[in-house]
N, C-alpha and C positions, 0 to 999 in steps of 0.2 A: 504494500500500500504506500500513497507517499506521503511525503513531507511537509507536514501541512503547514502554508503559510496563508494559507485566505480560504475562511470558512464560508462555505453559503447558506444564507436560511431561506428556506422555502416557507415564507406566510411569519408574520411578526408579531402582532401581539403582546404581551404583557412576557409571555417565555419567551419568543424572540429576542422582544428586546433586551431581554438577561441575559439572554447568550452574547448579543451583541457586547454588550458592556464588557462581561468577563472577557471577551477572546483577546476583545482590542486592548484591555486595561493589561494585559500578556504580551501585547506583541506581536498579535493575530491579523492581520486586516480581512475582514468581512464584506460581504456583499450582500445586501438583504432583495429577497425579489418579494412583491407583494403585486396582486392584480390593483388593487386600491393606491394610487400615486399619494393620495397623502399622508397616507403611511411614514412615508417617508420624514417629514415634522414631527409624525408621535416618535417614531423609533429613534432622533435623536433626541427626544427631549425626552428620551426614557433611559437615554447613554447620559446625555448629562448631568439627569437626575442620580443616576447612581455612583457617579464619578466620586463627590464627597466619602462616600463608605467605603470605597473601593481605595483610596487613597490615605486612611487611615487604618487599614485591612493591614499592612506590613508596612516596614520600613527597610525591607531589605531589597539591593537596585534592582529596577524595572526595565525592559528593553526596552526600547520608542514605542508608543504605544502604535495600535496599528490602525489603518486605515479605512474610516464607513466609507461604501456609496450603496444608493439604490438603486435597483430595476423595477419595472414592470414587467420585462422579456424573462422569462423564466429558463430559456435555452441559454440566456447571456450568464446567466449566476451560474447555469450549469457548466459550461466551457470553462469558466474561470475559476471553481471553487476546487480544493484539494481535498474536503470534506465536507459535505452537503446534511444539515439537520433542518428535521419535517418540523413547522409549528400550526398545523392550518386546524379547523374546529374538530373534533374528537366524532366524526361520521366516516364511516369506516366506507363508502362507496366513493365519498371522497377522496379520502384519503388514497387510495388505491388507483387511482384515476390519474392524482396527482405524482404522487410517489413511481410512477409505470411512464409517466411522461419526465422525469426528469431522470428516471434510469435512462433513456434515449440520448438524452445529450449529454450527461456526464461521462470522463472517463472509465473503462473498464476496472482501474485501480482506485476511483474514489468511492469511500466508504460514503452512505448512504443512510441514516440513521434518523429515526421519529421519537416527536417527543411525548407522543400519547401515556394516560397515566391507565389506560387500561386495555385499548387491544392488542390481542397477539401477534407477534411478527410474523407469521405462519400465515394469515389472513391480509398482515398489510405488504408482502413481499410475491404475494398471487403472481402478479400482472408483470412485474420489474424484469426489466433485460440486468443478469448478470444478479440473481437475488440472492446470490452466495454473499456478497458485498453487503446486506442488508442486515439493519439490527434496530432492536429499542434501545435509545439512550434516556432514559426517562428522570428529568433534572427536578428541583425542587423550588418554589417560589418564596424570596429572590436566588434566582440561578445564580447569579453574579456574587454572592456571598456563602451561601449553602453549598458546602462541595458534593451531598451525595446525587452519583448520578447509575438509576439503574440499568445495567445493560443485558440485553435478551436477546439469545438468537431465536429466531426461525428451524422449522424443517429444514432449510435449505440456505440456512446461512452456516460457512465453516468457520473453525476458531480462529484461525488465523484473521478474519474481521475482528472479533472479539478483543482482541489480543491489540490491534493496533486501535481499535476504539479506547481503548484503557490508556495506550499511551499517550495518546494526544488528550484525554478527559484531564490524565496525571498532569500533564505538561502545563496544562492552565489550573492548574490549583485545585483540581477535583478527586474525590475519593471514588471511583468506580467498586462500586457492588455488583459480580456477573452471577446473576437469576440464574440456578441452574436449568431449572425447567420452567416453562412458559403456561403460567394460568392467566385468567381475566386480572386486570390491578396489578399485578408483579407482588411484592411484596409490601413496600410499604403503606401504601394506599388501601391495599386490604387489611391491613392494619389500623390503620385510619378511619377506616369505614364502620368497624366495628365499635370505635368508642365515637364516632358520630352518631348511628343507630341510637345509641343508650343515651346520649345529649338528648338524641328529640323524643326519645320516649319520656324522661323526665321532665322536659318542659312542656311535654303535651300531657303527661298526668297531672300537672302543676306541681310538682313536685322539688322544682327548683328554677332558678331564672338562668339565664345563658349567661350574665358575669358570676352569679354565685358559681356553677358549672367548670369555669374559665377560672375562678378564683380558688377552683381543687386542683386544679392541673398545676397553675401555676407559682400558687403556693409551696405545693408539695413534689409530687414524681416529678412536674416538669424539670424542677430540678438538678433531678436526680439524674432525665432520662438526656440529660446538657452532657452526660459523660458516658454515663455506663446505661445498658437497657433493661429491658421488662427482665431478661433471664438473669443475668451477671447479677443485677439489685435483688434478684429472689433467691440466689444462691447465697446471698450473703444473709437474707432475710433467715438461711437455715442452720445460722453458727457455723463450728465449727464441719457441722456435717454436710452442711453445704444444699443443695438441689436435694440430695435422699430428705433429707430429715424436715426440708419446706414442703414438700408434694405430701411426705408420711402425714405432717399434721395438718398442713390447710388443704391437700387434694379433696377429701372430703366435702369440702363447701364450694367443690365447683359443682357439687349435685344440687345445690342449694337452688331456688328458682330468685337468684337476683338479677340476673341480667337475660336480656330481650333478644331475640338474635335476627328475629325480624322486623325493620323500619315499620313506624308509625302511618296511617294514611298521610298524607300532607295535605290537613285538611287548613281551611279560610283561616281559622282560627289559632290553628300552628304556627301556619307562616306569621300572621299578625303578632307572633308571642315571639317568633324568632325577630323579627323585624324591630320590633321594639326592644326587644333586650338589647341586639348589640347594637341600634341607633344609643341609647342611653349609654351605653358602654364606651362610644365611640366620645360622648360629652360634646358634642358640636366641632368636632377636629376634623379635616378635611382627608380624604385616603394618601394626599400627598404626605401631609403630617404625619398621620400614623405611621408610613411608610419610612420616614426618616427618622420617626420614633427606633422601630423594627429596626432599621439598619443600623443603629447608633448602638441598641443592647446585643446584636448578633455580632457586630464586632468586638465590643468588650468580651462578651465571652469566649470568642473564638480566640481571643487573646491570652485570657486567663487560663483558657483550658491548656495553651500553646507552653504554657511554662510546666505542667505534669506532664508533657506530653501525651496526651492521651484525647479519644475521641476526635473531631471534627480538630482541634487543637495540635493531635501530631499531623494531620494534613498541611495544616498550614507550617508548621517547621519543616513537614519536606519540603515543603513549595520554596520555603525561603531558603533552604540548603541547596537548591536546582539553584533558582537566582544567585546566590550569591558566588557558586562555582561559574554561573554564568558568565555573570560579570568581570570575576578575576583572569578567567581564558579570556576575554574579551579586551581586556588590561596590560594582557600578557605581553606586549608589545613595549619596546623601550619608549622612557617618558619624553618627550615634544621637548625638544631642546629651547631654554628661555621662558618656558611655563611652568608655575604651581603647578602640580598636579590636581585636575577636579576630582572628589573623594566620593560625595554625596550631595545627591538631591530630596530633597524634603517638605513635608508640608507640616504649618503648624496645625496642631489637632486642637481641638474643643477644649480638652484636660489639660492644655500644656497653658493654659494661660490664666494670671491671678485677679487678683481684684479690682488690677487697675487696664483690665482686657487684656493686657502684653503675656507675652511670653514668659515664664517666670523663670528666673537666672538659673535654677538648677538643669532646666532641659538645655541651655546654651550648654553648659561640661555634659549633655548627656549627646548632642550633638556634637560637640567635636570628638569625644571618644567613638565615637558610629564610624567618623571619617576616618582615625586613627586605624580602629581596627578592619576598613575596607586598604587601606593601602597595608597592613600588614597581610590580609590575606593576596596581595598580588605579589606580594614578595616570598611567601611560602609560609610565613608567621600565621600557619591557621589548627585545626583544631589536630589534625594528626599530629603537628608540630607541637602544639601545645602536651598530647598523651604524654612525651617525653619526657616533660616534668620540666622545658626549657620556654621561657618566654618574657617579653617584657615589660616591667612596673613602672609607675610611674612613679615617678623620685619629686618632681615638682609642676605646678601647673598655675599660669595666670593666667586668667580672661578679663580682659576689657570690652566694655560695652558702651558701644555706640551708637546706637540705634534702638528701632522698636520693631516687632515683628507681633501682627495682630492673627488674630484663628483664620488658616485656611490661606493664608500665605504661602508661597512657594518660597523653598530656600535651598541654596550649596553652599558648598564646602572646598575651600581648597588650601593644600599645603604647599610647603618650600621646609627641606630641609637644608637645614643649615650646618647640623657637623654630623659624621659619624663614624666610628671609631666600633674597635674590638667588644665594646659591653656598652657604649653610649650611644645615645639617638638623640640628636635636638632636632625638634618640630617647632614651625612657627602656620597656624591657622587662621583661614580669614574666611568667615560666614559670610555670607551676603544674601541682602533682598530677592528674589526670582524678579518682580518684577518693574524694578528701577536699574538694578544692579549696585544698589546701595549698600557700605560697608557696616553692618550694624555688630561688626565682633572682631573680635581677635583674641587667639589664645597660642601662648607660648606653652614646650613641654618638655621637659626633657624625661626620659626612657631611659631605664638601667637594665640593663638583659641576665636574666637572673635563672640558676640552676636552681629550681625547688628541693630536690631532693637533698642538697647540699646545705638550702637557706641562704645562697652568698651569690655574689656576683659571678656571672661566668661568660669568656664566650660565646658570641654567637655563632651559628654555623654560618662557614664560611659563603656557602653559595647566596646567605641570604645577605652578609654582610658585602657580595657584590651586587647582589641586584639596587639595594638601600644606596652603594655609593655610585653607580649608575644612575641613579635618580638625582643624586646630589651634584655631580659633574654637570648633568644636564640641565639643571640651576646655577649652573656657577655663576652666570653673568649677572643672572639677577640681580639687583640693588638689596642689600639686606634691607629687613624691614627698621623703619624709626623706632618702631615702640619697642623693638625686639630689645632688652637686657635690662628693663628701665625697674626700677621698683616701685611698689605701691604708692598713688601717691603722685609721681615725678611729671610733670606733663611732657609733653613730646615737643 
């Protein structure tokens, strides 16, 4: 299969436009085809709606991001796309209709993939020239922050699809789940399906209102289910014995008659109960709000989970262990004779600023250590390096502040080193505005390269103390900087 560098979406909408976001927010350029032209206004103001969450998602470097346009010609997205996803209304003669005309013009090596959350790919790959190449990719809303994406073959889809659909899903920051076998809903959504059932049978008994409902979820398991799931949590629910000893004593009460397993009618007065609960719930906020509500807590936790590693949280450390090796091959190239090196680019987030809206002085040292340690990983100073027990400390640090830097700014980074020797480093950094190119920082540092296991100073390895003074030569002419050696205090 190939190398995907411009995805196509067939039909846009609300998952379209999440696909779109995430590809390009990667490095992806996209082609979205929709028969409706003005599609094309919703699906970027549905990219630059998510821009904000997607840009506070990681801080670790990003490729260029990649490139929207749109068609109406549906054979034109197909010619030009190296992986082709279905988003059109969930009608399976549709679907089928559609998905069988752009197997025509795509090539025989691009994968083919729908984003239905319930029919089979057996059913939607009938009609398709080359329906080996076809599969369910089935993402989650918003796509663009939620990594899980389910994938389904067909009768007649081989693994080898499979296989390269995971890798391109991996490559932009998603968790590929492969269904083994193909029922109606895949897995999650019949998952789903069942504690919606029991929602509306309880609000159709009167039983309870759809925030009280919402306010058990998310009090409690939802929680819970941010890390680990229904099993992992009931295994633990049974001590030390684990699963035996939770089925031995609560099995029993699955005979119990508390739950419904077949939907309520959806009668006048349901709906009116549904409609009303979550209007009240919603408190007059408009679905863009909510939406940037949703994006604002999916990120924090996809963050926080990102430090146990664990759940939706190790996804995002692999993503930024890809990027970061990205970027360092990308690096790898001697530094531009006469220039700082650029280190990082950055935006300020929500949290990073205090009472007076700035930025608040500790994310300034949390930003130039980011750039430190992207130029140590192009020198070799990374984490293999580090197992060693060898790396280096920081011995001293001054930042000066010259400027303001307010939420949702863009900012880089760039250094000049100034001396380095057998166990020393001096760094001198200089922040700046994205969008004036205004200088609102500066931070000096010197570096002592230290054997842990020893507790002392020690050489550095050599190969990396040539690359370090490679960088340094090729600053030589530089002008050192004014403020460079000054103390606290001393104006410039």
């Amino acid at each position: 299969m190939r190398n995907v560098k411009t995805l196509g979406l067939l039909g846009t909408g609300v998952i379209g436009g999440g696909w779109a976001a995430r590809a390009l927010h990667f490095g992806i350029d996209v082609i979205a085809a929709d028969v409706k032209p003005e599609m094309e206004e919703w699906i970027r103001g549905a990219v630059a709606n998510a821009e904000p969450a997607l840009a506070r998602l990681t801080s670790a470097p990003l490729p260029p991001k990649g490139r929207l346009s749109f068609t109406t010609d549906l054979g034109a997205m197909a010619h030009r796309a190296d992986f082709i996803q279905e988003n059109i209304p969930e009608q399976l003669p549709l679907k089928q209709r559609m998905l069988a005309e752009v197997s025509r013009h795509a090539g025989a090596d691009v994968i083919v993939a729908s984003s239905t959350s319930g029919l089979t790919p057996t059913d939607l790959q009938r009609d398709m020239v080359a329906p080996e190449r076809f599969c369910v990719a089935h993402p989650f809303n918003p796509v663009y922050l939620l990594p899980l994406v389910e994938l389904v073959g067909g009768e007649k889809t081989v693994q080898s699809t499979i296989d390269a659909a995971a890798k391109f899903f991996t490559y932009i920051g998603m968790h590929p789940l492969h269904v083994r076998r193909e029922v109606p809903g895949h897995l999650t959504d019949r998952l789903q399906e069942a504690l919606w059932r029991e929602i509306l049978h309880l609000v159709n008994d009167g039983v309870a209102t759809t925030g009280e409902l919402d306010d058990s979820i998310i009090y409690g398991p939802g929680l819970r289910w941010a890390a680990m799931g229904t099993n992992l949590i009931y295994h633990l629910a049974g001590g030390e014995s684990g699963m035996r000893h939770m089925l031995a004593q609560f099995g029993p009460c699955l005979k119990w008659p508390w739950t419904k397993l077949e939907a309520p009618e959806l009668t006048a007065t349901l709906i009116d109960r549904m409609v009303e609960g979550t209007q009240a719930q919603a408190a007059g906020r408009s679905i863009r709000e909510l939406e940037r509500l949703r994006d604002d807590y999916l990120v924090a936790i996809q963050q926080v989970l990102r430090q146990y590693n664990i759940g939706a949280g190790s996804t995002l450390r692999a993503l930024e262990e890809r990027l970061h090796k990205d970027a360092t091959a990308g690096a790898s190239q001697p530094a531009e004779t006469g220039k700082p090196l650029r280190l990082l680019d950055a935006v300020v987030r929500a949290e990073w600023v205090d009472y007076n809206r700035h930025m608040s002085d500790f994310r300034y040292a949390q930003l130039f250590g980011d750039a430190v340690d992207a130029m140590f990983r192009q020198v070799g100073v990374d984490e293999a390096y580090r197992s060693t027990g060898r790396m280096y400390y920081t011995v001293e640090n001054q930042i000066k502040h010259l400027g303001e830097a307010k939420a949702g700014e863009a900012l880089y980074v760039t250094a000049q080193l100034l001396a380095v020797d057998d166990k020393r480093l001096h760094v001198f950094q200089r922040l700046y505005r994205g969008r004036d190119d205004k200088l609102i920082a500066t931070a000096e540092q010197m570096y002592l390269h230290v054997d842990t296991a020893a507790a002392k100073a020690a050489p550095v390895d050599p190969a990396i103390r040539a690359k370090l003074e490679s960088i340094r030569q090729a600053q030589a002419k530089l002008a050192r900087p004014p403020e460079s050696g000054k103390p606290v205090g001393q104006r410039d």
